[in-house]
C-alpha positions, 0 to 999 in steps of 0.5 A, a space after each residue: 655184747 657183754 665179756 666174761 667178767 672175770 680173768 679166764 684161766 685154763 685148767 690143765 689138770 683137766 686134761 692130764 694126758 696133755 692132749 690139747 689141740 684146740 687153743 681158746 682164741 681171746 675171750 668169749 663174748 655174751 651176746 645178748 639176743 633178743 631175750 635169749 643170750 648166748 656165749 661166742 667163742 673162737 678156737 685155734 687148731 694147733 694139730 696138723 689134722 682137722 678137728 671136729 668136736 662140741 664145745 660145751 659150757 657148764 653154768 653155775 649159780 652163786 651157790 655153786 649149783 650147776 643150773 645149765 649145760 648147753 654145747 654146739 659143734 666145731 670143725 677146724 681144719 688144720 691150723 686155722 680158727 672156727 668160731 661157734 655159738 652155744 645158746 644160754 637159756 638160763 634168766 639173765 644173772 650173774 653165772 660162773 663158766 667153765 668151757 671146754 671142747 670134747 672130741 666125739 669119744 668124750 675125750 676132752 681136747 681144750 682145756 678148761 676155760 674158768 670164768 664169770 659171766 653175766 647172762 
């Protein structure tokens, strides 16, 4: 199980309305499968509400390409974590990561996680 290699950091200025309502829960995980990696992230429910959503991850190659989006759902219920797994199918590399969770209208509800992966 490989981490992300670089210090993560969220970007508020993605979510400028404020509205946040799901909290990354440590750091994500790379996993490696056989020949298919794939990303493990857990996420807090900081609303009062059950919260269904997708998380999506963006991967970006050394020139700054984005060579990959992949997404999985994730339901929470109120106040507690879920975890999910979205699948890379990229050849195993060095990659910048942004992961992020929308709502089902698109409207982003974490902010956005910045970091180095290898995959």
């Amino acid at each position: 199980m490989a981490s992300m290699a670089a210090p993560l950091h969220a970007d508020t200025t993605s979510n400028p309305a404020g509205v946040q309502m799901l909290g990354l829960v440590g750091q994500p995980q790379v996993v490696f499968n056989a020949t298919i990696p794939y990303m493990w992230v857990t996420f807090a429910n900081q609303s009062p509400s059950q919260v269904n959503g997708s998380v999506y991850v963006a991967l970006h190659n050394g020139l700054g390409q984005t060579v990959a989006i992949a997404s999985s759902p994730i339901l929470a219920a109120a106040g507690t974590s879920a975890s999910t797994a979205i699948f890379l199918n990229v050849p195993f590399d060095s990659y910048t990561a942004d992961v992020f969770v929308v709502d089902g209208s698109g409207v982003a509800i974490s902010p956005t996680i910045n970091g180095t992966i290898v995959a």
